[in-house]
C-alpha positions in Angstrom: 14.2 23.6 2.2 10.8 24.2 0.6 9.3 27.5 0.0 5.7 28.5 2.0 4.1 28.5 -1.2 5.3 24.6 -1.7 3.9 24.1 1.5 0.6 25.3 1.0 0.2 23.1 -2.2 0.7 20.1 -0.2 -1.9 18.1 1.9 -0.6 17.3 4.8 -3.2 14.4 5.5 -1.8 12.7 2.4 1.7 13.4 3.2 1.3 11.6 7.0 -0.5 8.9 4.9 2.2 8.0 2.3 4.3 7.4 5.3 2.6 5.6 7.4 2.3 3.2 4.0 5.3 2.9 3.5 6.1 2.0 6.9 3.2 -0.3 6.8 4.9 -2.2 3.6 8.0 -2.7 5.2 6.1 -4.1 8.3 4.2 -6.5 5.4 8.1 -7.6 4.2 10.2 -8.3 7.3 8.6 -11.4 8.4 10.3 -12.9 5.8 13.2 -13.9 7.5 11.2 -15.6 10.5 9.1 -17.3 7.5 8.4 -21.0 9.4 7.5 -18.8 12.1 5.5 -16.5 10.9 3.3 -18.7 8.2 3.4 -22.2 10.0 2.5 -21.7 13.7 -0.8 -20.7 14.5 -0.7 -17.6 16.9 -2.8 -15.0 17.8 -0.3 -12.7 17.4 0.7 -13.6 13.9 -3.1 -12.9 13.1 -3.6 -9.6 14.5 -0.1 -8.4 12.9 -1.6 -9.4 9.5 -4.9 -7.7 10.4 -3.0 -4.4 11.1 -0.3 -4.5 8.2 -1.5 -6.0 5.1 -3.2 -2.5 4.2 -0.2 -0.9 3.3 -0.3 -0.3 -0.9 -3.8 -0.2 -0.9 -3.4 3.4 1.0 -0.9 4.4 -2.1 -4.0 3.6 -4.7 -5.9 6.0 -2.3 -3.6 8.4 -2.4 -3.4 8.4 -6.3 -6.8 8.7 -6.5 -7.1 11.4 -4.0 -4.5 13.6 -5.8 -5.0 12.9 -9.8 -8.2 12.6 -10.0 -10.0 14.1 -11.6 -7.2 14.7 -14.2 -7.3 18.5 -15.4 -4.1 18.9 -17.3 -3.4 17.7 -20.9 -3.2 14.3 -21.2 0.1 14.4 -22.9 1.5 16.7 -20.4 -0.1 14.4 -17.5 1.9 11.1 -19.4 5.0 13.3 -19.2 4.9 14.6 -15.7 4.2 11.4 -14.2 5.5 8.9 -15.7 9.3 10.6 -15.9 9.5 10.0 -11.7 8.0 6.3 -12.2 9.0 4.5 -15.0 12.6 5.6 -14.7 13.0 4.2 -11.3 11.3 1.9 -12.5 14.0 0.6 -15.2 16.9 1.7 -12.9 15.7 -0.5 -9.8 14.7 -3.6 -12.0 18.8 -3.6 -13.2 19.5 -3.2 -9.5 17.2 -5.9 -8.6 18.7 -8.3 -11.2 22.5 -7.5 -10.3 21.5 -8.5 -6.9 20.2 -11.8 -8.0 23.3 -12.3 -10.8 25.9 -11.4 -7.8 24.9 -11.6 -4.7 21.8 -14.2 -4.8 23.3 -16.6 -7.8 19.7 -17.1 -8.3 19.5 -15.5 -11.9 17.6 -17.2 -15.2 17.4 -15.8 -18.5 13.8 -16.3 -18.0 13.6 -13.6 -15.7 14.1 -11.4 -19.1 12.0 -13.1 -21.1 9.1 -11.9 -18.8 10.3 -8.6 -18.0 7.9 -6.8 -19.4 4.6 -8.2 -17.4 5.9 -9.6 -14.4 8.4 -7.5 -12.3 12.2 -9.3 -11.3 11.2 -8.2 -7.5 8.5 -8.4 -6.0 7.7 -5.5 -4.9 7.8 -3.9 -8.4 4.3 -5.1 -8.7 2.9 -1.9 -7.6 5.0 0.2 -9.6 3.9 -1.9 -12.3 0.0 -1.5 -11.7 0.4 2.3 -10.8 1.7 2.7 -14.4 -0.8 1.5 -15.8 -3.0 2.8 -14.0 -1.6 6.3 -14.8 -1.8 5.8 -18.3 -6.0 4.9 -18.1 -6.6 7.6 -15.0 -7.3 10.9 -18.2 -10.0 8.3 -19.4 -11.8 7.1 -15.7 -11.8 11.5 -15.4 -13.9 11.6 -18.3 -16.0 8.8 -16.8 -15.8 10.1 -13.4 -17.8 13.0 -14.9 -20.2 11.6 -16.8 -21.5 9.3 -13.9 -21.3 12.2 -10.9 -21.2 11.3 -7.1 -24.0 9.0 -7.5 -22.5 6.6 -10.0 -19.3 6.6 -8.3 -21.0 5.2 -5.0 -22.5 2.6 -6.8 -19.2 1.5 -8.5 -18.1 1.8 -4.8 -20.9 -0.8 -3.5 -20.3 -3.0 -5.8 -16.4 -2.9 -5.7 -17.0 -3.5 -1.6 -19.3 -6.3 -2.4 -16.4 -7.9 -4.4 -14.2 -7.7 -1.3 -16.2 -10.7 0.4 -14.7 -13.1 -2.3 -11.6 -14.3 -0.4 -13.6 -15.2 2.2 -15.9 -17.7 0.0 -13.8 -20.7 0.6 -14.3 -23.4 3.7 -18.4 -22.2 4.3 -19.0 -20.9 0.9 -16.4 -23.6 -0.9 -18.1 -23.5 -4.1 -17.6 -19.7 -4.8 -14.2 -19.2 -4.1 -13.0 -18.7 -7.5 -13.1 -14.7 -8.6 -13.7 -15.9 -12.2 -17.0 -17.0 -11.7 -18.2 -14.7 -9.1 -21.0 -12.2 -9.7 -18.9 -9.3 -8.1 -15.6 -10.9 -9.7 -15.8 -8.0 -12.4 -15.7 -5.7 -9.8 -12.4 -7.1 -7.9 -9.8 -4.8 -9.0 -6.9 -1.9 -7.3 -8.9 0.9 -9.3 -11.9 0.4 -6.7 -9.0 2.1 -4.1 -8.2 4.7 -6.7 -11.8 5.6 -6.8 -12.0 5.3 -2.8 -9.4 7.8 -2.3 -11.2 10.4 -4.7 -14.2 10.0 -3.3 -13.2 10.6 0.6 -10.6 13.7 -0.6 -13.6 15.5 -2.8 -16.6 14.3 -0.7 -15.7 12.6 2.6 -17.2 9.7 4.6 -19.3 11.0 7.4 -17.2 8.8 9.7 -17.4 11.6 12.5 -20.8 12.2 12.2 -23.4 11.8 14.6 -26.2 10.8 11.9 -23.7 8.2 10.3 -21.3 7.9 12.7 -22.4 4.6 14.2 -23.3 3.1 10.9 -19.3 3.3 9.5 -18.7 2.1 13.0 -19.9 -1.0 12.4 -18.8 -1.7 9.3 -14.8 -1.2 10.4 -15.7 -3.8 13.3 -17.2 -6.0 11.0 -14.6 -5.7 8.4 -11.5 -5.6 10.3 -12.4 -7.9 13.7 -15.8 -10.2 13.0 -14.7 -11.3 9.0 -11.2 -12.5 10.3 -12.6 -13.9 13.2 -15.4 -15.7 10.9 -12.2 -17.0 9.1 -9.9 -18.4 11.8 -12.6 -19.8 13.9 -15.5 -20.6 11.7 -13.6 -21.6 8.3 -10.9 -23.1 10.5 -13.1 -26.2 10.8 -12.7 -27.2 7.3 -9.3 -28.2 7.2 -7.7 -24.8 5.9 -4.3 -24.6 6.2 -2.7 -21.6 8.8 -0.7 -20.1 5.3 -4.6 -20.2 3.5 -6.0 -18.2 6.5 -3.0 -15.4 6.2 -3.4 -15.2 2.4 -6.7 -14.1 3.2 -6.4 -11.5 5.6 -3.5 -10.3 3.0 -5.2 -10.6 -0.6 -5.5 -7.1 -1.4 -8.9 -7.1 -2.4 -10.4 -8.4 1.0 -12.9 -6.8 2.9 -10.6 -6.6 6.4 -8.0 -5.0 4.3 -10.7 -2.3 2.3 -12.2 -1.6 6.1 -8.6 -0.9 7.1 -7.7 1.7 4.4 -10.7 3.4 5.3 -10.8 3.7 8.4 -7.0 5.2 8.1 -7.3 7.2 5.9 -10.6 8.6 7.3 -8.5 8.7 11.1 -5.5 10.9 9.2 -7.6 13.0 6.9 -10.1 14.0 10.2 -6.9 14.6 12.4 -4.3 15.9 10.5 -3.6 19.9 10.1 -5.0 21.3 7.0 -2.1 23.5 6.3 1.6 22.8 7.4 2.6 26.1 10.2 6.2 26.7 9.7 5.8 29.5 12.4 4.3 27.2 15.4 5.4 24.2 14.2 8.3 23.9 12.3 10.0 20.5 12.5 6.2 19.4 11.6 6.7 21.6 8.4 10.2 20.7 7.6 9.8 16.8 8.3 7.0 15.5 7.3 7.0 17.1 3.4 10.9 15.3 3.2 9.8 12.1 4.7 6.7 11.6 2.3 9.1 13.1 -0.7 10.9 10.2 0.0 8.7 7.5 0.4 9.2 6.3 -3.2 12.6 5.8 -3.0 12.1 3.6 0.4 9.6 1.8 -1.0 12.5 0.9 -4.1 15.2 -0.2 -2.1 13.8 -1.8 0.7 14.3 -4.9 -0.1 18.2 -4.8 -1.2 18.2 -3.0 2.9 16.4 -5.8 4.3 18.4 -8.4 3.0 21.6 -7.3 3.1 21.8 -4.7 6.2 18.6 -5.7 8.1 18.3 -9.2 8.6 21.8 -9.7 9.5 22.2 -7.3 11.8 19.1 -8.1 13.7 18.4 -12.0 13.3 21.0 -13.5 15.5 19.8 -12.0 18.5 16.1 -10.1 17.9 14.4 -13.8 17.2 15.6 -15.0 20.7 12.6 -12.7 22.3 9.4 -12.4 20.1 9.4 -12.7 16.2 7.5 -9.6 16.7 9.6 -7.6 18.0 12.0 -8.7 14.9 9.6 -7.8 12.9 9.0 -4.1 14.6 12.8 -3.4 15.5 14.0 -4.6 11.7 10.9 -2.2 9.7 11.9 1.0 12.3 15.6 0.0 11.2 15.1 -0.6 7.7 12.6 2.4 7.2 15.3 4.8 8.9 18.6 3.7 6.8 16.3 3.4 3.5 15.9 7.3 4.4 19.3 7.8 4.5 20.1 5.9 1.6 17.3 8.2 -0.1 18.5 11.9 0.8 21.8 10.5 -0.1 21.1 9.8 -3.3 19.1 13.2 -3.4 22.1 14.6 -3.7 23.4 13.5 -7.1 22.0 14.9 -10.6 19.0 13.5 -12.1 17.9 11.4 -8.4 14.6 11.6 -9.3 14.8 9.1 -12.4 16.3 6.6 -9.4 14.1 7.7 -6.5 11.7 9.4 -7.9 10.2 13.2 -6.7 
């Protein structure tokens, strides 16, 4: 059980936000079973769980930014500290990932280690992949942080915003659709979320704000309702495929999906408590800290739970009612036994080079 000092060094707001990501990514995952279902038939449904889900890593580049940044330690000491609780689950869950696929998938090619080192063996290594290096150019973007104030980052801010409308330029705007030759294409990366979550923890949108208030109003209806809308019913008429519409909504660099992490993380940062209260509220106190501590791990072995616990458990007999309640019934399952497997493993030497800390 933590100490009340640990407590008071965490944030609770970013704690309740790291879990409702990784719940959120699980969410993203599960409709993998119900594929045909979920990418072939047009349905309202399908759209509106894509609109509500796809946010889910882009809150963990928040969250980064929001706690390192601005880096004040050494940046030797900063390599060290981080990257010992992510690059060594990192190498432990990749030989997980490709014993799975040696022994239990038979889908293993020596040319998954022949491109081990840039592309992950699982998919949802990507992330862990980015955050590192990320981490390793976060010491340099402090510097630059500095040097260009609150002002400069709002303009980087603008602009990385204005980049979001580029997976909508297809169908209408067909001839800009390619990030290469778009004028905000330089501009279209995960850092822009990084910076995002620094500048709401330091400085904080004026979401709840009578001044501003309506303003960001707007801009989370027009990002998350009216620019998917735009794309199913508008873009819709030139011949784009269902599948085309969904990888919109979910590219993560999308204006529905930047409007979303916002508005989250502006919702959990407003409402949360500023301090955990063991006194008045203990379970809040106890819980929460564990369940964000362990969000790494979940996030690791999700898939290997989903696969091979999940799905068959659920799939015979969930599908026969919605393939969104499948989708609901398998994340709250999968979430809850990827806990257990996690505090399990917690209580073995060196757990946090598996699961991280």
């Amino acid at each position: 059980m933590m100490t009340q000092a640990q407590l008071q060094r965490r944030i609770p707001y970013l704690d309740i936000l790291r879990v409702l990501a990784c719940f959120l990514v699980i969410l993203i995952h599960t409709p993998i079973r119900p594929y045909e279902i979920y990418y072939n038939t047009p349905s309202v449904a399908g759209a509106v769980y894509t609109v509500l889900v796809a946010v889910n890593c882009n809150l963990f580049f928040m969250i980064t930014g929001a706690l390192l940044l601005p880096v004040t330690m050494p940046t030797k000491k900063f390599f060290k500290r981080r990257l010992r609780v992510v690059f060594f689950p990192l190498i432990v869950w990749t030989l997980i990932y490709l014993c799975e696929r040696a022994f239990l998938l038979h889908c293993f090619t020596p040319r998954l280690l022949t491109s081990i080192l840039f592309h992950p063996v699982e998919g949802v290594l990507w992330y862990v992949y980015v955050l590192l290096v990320i981490y390793f150019t976060l010491p340099l973007v402090s510097k630059c942080i500095a040097a260009i104030g609150k002002r400069g980052v709002e303009i980087v801010l603008v602009l990385w915003v204005l980049s979001s409308f580029i997976p909508y330029q297809h169908g209408v705007f067909i001839e800009a659709a390619h990030y290469h030759d778009n004028m905000f294409g330089a501009f279209s990366n995960y850092y822009g979320y990084v910076l995002l979550g620094y500048y709401m923890h330091h400085y904080g949108l004026p979401v709840f704000t009578r001044k501003h208030g309506w303003k960001f109003g707007l801009f989370f209806i027009f990002g998350i309702v009216i620019m998917p809308l735009f794309e199913f019913l508008v873009q819709g008429h030139f011949h784009i495929t269902w599948q085309e519409h969904l990888d919109t909504l979910t590219t993560d660099i999308s204006i529905n999906n930047v409007a979303m992490a916002a508005l989250l993380f502006a919702l959990v940062q407003h409402f949360a408590p500023k301090q955990y209260d063991r006194k008045n509220h203990p379970g809040t106190a106890t819980w929460w800290p564990r369940l964000s501590m362990a969000t790494f791990g979940i996030y690791l072995s999700q898939m290997i739970v989903l696969r091979h616990i999940v799905w068959p458990m659920t799939y015979p007999w969930l599908c026969r009612v919605h393939w969104v309640i499948d989708c609901l019934v398998s994340g709250v399952l999968a979430f809850v036994i990827c806990l257990l497997l996690v505090l399990l493993i917690r209580r073995f030497p060196f757990s946090k080079y598996i699961v991280g800390k």
